[in-house]
C-alpha positions, 0 to 999 in steps of 0.5 A: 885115191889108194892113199886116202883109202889107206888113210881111212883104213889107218883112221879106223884102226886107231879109233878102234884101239882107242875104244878098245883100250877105254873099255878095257880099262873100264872091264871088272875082269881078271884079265883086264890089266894084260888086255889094257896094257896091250891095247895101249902098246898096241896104240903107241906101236902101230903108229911108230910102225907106220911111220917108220915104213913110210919113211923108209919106203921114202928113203929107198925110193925117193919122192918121186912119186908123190911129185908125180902126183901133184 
């Protein structure tokens, strides 16, 4: 249950960044080229991060727990 939860948390947050980066890329304002490029890094690095963690935790503590699991 706490990883769809986590899941839908992750979801959310991309889905944000993913509007936030179209409507900053859609503003007529002086700042929008630094808002833009950090919404877009910010939509590549999240992800990566995550991914990372996951398979780092997995590395460290095996899978274990997910065959528990199931």
């Amino acid at each position: 249950m706490g990883k769809r939860i986590f899941s839908l948390i992750i979801a959310a947050l991309l889905i944000g960044m993913y509007i936030l980066t179209l409507v900053f890329g859609l503003m007529q304002d002086e700042r929008t080229t630094n808002l833009l490029v950090a919404s877009v890094a910010a939509t590549i690095l999240v992800p990566v991060t995550l991914y990372a963690y996951q398979r780092i935790y997995r590395l460290i503590h095996g899978d274990t727990q997910d065959n528990e699991e199931n």
